[in-house]
VOMI-514505 format. One record per residue: residue in three letters; x, y, z of N, C-alpha, C in turn. Coordinates in steps of 0.2 Angstrom, whole numbers, padded with zeros to 4 digits, always signed. Layout:
# residues N
AlaXYZXYZXYZ ...
***
This chain:
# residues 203
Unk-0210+0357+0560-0209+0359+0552-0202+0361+0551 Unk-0199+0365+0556-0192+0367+0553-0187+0363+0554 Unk-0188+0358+0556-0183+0351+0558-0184+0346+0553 Unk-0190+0346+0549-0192+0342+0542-0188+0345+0535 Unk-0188+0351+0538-0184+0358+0532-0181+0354+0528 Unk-0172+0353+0534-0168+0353+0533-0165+0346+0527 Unk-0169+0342+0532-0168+0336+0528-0173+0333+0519 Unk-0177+0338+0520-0182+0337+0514-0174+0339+0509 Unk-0169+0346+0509-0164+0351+0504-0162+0347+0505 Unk-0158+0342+0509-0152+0338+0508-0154+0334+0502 Unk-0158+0328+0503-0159+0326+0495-0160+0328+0488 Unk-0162+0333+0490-0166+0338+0484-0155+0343+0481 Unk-0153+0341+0486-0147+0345+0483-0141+0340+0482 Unk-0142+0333+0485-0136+0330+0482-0140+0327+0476 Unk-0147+0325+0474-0150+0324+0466-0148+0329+0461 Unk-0146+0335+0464-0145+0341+0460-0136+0341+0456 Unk-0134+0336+0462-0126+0336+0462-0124+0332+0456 Unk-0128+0327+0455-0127+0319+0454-0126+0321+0447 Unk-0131+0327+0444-0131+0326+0433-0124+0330+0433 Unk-0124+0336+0438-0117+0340+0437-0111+0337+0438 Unk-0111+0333+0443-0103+0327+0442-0104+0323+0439 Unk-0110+0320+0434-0110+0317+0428-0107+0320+0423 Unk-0111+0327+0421-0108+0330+0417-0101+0332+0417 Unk-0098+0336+0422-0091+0332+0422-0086+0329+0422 Unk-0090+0323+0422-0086+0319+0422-0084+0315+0413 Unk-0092+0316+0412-0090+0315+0402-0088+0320+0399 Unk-0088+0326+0401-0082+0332+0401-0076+0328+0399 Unk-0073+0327+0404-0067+0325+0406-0064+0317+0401 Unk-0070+0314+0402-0066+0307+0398-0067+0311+0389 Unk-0072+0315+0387-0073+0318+0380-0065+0319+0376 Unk-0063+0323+0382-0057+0326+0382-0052+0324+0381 Unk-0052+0317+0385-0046+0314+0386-0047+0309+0380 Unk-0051+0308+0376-0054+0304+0370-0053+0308+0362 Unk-0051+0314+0365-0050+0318+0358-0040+0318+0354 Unk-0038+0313+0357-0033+0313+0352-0027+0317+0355 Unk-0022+0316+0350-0016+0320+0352-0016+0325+0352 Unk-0016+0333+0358-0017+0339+0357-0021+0341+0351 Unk-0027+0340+0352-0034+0341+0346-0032+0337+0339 Unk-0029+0333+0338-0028+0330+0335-0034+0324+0332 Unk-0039+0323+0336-0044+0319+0336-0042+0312+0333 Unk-0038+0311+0336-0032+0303+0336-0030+0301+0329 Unk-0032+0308+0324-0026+0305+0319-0018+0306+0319 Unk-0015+0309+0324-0008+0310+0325-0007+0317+0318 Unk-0012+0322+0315-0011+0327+0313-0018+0331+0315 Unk-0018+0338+0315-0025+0343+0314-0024+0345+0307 Unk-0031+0346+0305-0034+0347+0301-0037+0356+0301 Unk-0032+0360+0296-0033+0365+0298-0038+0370+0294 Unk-0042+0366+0290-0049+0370+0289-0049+0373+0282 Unk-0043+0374+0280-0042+0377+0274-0042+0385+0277 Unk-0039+0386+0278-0038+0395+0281-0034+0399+0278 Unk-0034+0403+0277-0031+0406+0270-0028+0412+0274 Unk-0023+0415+0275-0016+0422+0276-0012+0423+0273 Unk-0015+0429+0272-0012+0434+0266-0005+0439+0269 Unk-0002+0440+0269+0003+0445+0274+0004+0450+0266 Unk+0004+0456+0271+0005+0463+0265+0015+0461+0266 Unk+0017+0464+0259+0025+0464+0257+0029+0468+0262 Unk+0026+0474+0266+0029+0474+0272+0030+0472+0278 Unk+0026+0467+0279+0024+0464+0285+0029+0455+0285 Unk+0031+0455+0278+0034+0448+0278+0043+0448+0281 Unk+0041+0442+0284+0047+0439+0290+0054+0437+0283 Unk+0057+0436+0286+0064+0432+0285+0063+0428+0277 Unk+0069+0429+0272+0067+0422+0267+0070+0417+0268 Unk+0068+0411+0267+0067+0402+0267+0070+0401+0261 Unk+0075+0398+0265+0082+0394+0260+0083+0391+0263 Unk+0082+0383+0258+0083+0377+0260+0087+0371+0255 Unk+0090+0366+0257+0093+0362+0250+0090+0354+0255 Unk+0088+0350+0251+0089+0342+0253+0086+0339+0248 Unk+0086+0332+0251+0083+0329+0246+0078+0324+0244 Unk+0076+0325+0233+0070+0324+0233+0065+0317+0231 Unk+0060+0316+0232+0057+0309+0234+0061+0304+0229 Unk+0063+0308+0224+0065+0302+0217+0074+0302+0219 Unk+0076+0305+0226+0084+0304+0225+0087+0309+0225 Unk+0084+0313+0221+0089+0318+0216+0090+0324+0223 Unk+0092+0329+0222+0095+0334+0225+0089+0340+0224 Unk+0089+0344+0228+0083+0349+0228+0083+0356+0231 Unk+0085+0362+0230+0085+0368+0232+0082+0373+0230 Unk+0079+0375+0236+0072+0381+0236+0077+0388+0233 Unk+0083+0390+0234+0088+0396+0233+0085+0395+0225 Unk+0087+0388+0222+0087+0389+0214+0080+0394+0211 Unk+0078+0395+0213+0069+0395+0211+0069+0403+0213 Unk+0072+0405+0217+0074+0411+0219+0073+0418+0212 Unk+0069+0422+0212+0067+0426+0210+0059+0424+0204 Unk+0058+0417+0207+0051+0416+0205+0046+0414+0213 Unk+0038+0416+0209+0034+0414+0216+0033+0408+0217 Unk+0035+0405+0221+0036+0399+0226+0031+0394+0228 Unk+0027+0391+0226+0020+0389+0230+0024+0382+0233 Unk+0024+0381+0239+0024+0375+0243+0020+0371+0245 Unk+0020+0363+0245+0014+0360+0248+0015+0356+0251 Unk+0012+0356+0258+0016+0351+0262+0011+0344+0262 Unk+0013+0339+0261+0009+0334+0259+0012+0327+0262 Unk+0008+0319+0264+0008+0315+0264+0004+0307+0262 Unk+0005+0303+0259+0002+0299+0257-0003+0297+0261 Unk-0001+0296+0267-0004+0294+0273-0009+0299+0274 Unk-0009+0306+0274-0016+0309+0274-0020+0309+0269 Unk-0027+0308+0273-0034+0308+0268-0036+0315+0267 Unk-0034+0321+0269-0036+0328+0267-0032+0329+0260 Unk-0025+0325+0260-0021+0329+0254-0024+0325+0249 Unk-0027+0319+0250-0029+0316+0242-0034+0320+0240 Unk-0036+0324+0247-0044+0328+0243-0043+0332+0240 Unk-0037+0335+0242-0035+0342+0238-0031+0339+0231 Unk-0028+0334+0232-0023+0335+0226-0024+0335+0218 Unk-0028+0335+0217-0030+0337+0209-0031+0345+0210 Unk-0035+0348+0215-0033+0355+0214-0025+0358+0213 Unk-0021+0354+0218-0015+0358+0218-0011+0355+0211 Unk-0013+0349+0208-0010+0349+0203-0012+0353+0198 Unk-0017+0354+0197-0023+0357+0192-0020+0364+0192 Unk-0018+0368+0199-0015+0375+0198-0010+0374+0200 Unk-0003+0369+0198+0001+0369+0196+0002+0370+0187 Unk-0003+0365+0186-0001+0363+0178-0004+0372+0175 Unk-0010+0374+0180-0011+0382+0177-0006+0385+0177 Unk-0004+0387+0182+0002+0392+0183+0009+0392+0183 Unk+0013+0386+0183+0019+0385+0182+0023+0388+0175 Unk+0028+0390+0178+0030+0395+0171+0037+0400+0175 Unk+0039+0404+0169+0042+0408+0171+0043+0414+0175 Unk+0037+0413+0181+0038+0417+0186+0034+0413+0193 Unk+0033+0406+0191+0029+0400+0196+0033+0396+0193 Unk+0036+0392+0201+0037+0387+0204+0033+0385+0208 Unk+0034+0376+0206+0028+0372+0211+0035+0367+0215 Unk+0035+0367+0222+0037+0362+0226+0035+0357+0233 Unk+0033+0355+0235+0030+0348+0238+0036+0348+0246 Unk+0033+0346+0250+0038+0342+0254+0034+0338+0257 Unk+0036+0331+0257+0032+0327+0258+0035+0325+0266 Unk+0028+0324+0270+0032+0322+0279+0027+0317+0283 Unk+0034+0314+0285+0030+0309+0288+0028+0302+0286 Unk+0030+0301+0280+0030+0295+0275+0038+0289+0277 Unk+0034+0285+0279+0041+0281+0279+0045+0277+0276 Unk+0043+0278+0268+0046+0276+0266+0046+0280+0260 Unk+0050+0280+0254+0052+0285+0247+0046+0281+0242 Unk+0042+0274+0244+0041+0271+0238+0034+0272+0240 Unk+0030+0274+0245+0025+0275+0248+0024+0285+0243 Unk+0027+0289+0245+0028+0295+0243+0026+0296+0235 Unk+0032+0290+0232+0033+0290+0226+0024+0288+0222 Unk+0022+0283+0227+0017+0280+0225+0011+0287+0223 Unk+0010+0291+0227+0006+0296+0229+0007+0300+0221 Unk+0014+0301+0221+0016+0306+0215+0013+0305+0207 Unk+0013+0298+0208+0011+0295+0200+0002+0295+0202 Unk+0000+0292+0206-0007+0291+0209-0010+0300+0204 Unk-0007+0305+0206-0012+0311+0204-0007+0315+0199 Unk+0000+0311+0197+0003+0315+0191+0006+0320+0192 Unk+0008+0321+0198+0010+0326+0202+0016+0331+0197 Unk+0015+0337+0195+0019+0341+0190+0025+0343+0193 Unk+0026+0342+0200+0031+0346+0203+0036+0341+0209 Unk+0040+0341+0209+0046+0337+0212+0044+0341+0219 Unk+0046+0336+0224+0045+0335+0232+0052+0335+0236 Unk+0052+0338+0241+0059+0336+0248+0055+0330+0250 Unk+0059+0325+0252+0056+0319+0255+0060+0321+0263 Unk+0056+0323+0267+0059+0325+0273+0053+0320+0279 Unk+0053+0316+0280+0050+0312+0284+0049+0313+0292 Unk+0055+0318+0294+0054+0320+0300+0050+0325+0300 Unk+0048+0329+0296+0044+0338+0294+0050+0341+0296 Unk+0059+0341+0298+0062+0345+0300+0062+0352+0294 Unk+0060+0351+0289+0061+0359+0285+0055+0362+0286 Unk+0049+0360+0289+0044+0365+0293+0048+0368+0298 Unk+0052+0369+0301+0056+0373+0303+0058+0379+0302 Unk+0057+0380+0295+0060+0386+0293+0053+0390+0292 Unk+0048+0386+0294+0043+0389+0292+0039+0392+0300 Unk+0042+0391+0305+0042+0394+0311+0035+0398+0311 Unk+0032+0398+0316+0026+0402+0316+0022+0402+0312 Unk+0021+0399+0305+0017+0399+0301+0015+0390+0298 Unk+0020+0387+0298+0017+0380+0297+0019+0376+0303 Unk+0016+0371+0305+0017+0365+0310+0018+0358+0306 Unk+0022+0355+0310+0021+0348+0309+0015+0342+0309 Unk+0012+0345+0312+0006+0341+0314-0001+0345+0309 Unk-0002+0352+0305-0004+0353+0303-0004+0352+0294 Unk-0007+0345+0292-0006+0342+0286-0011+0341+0283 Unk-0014+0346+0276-0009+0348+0271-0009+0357+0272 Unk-0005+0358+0272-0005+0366+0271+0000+0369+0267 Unk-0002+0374+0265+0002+0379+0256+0004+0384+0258 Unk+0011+0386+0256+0011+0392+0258+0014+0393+0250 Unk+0014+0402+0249+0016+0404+0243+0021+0410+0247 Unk+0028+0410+0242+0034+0413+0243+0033+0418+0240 Unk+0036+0424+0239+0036+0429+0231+0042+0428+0230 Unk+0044+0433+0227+0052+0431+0222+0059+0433+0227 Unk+0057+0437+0234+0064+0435+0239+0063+0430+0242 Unk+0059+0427+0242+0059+0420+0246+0055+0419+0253 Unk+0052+0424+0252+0047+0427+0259+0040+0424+0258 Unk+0037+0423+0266+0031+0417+0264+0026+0424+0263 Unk+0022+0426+0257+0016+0431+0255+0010+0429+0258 Unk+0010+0420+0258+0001+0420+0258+0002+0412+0263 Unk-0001+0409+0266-0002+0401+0269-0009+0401+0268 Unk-0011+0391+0267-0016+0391+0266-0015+0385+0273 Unk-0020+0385+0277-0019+0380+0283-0025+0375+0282 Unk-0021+0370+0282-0028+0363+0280-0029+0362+0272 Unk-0036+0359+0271-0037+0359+0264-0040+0366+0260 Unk-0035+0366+0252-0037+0369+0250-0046+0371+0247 Unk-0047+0379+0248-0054+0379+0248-0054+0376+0239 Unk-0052+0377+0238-0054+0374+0229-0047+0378+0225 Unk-0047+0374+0218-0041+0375+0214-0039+0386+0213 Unk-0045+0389+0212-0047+0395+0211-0044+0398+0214 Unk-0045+0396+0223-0042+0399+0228-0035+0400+0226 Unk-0030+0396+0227-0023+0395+0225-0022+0401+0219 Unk-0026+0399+0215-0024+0403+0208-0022+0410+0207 Unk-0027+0412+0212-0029+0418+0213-0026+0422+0219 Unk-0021+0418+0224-0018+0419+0229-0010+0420+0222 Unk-0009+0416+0220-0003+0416+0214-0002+0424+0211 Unk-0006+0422+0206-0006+0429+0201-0007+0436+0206 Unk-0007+0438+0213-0008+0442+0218-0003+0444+0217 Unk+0002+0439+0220+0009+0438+0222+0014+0438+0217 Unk+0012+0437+0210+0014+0438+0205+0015+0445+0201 Unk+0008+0449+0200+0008+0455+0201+0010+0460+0206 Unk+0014+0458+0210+0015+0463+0215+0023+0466+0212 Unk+0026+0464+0209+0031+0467+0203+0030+0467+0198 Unk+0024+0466+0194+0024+0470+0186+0023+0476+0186 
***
């Protein structure tokens, strides 16, 4: 019997082997199937709409920048300086920004004024006519940087990525990011009320 033992477990333990390095192995192709760095092969992440607020102590460095806008013209985040800032990073080519884009024009057209500015940068579009197209499509109230590399995400370091399309961030009046919103926005409301926060923070 104890010479029957051994050979009975052999079996019984490489059939045990066989689901485990299966499972592994769709492990492994799953992963290799998932796209550019989680990107699930649309060539951006989709960041869920996640909202960060930073207290007025805690804000980094302010963001000044100048280039140019989808229509041609010249554009400078400095001008804007001493109003709250709402930026949107957006592209034709993504299907999350079309989802959002009546909220963000909706709390543009609410809030724009003399203490809100609305600006756009639009990445990753390659062409101005593509861009332009998108602008009229939803009426867009607010003039865009046509930066098709995302190089002015850079100024936005640790807070916004390139690959992270569409996400908001709102400035206060030194030019410091107050609030990001990462991904789509959760609804027009949200923004509004991210706004008037940062806006109140000096009256």
């Amino acid at each position: 019997m104890s010479t029957s033992q051994p050979g009975v477990r052999r079996p019984l333990a490489s059939l045990l082997a066989r689901p485990l390095a299966l499972v592994l192995t769709l492990g492994l192709l799953l992963s290799a199937c998932s796209g550019l760095d989680g990107t699930d092969g649309k060539g951006y992440v989709s960041g869920g709409g996640t909202v960060r607020e930073v207290d007025p102590g805690d804000r980094g460095k302010k963001v000044s920048f100048t280039g140019d806008a989808v229509d041609g013209s010249k554009l400078s985040l400095e001008e804007q300086r001493g109003k709250v800032v709402v930026m949107n990073v957006w592209g034709m080519w993504c299907g999350e920004c079309h989802m959002e884009a009546e909220d963000v024009v909706d709390a543009a057209v609410e809030t724009q004024g003399d203490d809100v500015a609305f600006l756009g940068i639009n990445v990753r579009d390659a062409s101005r006519d593509n861009a332009a197209s998108y602008e009229r499509q939803y009426d867009v109230p607010f003039p865009s940087f046509y930066d098709p590399s995302g190089e002015l995400l850079l100024e936005f370091h640790g807070i916004l990525s390139a690959l992270v399309v569409p996400s908001t961030v709102v400035l206060d009046r030194e030019g410091r990011v107050a609030a990001s919103v990462i991904g789509v926005l959760p609804s027009k409301q949200t923004l509004v009320s991210i706004i008037e926060k940062v806006v109140a923070e000096d009256d």
